[in-house]
C-alpha positions in Angstrom: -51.7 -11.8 50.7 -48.1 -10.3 51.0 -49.7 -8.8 54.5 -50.1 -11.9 56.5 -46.5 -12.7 55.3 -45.1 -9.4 57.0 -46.9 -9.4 60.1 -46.8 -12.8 60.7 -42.9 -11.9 61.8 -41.9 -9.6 64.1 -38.4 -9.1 62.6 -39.8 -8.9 59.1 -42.6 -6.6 60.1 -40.0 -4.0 61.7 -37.5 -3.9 58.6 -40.5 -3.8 56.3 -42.0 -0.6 58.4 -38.1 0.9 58.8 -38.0 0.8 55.3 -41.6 2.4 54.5 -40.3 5.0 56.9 -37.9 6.4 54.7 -34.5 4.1 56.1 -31.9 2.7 53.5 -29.5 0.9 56.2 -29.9 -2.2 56.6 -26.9 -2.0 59.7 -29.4 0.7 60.9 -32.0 -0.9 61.4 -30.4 -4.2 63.3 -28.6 -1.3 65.6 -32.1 0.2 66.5 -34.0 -3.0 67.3 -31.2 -5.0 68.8 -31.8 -7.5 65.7 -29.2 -10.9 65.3 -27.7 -9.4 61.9 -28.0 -13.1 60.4 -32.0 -13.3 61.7 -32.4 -9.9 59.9 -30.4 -10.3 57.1 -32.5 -13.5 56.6 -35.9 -11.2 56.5 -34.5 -8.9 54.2 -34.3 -11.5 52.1 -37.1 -12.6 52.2 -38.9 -9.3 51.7 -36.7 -9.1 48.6 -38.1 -12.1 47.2 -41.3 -11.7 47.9 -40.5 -8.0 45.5 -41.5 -5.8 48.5 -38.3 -3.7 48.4 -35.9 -3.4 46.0 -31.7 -2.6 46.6 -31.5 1.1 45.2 -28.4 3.4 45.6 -26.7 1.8 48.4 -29.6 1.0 50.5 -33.4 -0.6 50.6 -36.7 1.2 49.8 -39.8 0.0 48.9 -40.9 -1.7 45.2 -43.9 -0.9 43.8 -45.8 -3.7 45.5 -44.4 -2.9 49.0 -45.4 0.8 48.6 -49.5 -0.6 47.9 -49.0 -3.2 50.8 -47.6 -1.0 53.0 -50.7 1.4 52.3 -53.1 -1.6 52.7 -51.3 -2.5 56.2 -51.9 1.2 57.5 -55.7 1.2 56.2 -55.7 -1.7 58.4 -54.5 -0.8 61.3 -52.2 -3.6 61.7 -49.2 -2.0 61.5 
């Protein structure tokens, strides 16, 4: 149930959907929404350990699992 664990936060759910759309940078991403950097570092985190993106060459995509629950979120309509 890796959905209800993204959009349950709204800082998660926006660096999981940055990612999805095709951005590495983590600085990015805390630029674009106005994020604390140690609140979003914190959710990166946690999307790491949950396996829903991976670290790959310098910056974040999604793992194999993020990529399925990020298709399962847009089926949805939650996201």
């Amino acid at each position: 149930m890796e959905e209800g664990f993204i959009i349950s936060n709204k800082i998660r759910k926006a660096i999981f959907i940055e990612i999805a759309s095709g951005e590495k940078s983590i600085s990015r991403i805390i630029k674009k929404h106005h994020l604390i950097e140690s609140v979003a570092l914190n959710a990166l985190k946690e999307l790491r350990e949950h396996g829903l993106i991976e670290e790959k060459e310098g910056g974040y995509v999604l793992s194999p699992l993020g990529t399925k629950t990020y298709g399962k979120l847009k089926g949805s309509d939650s996201i």
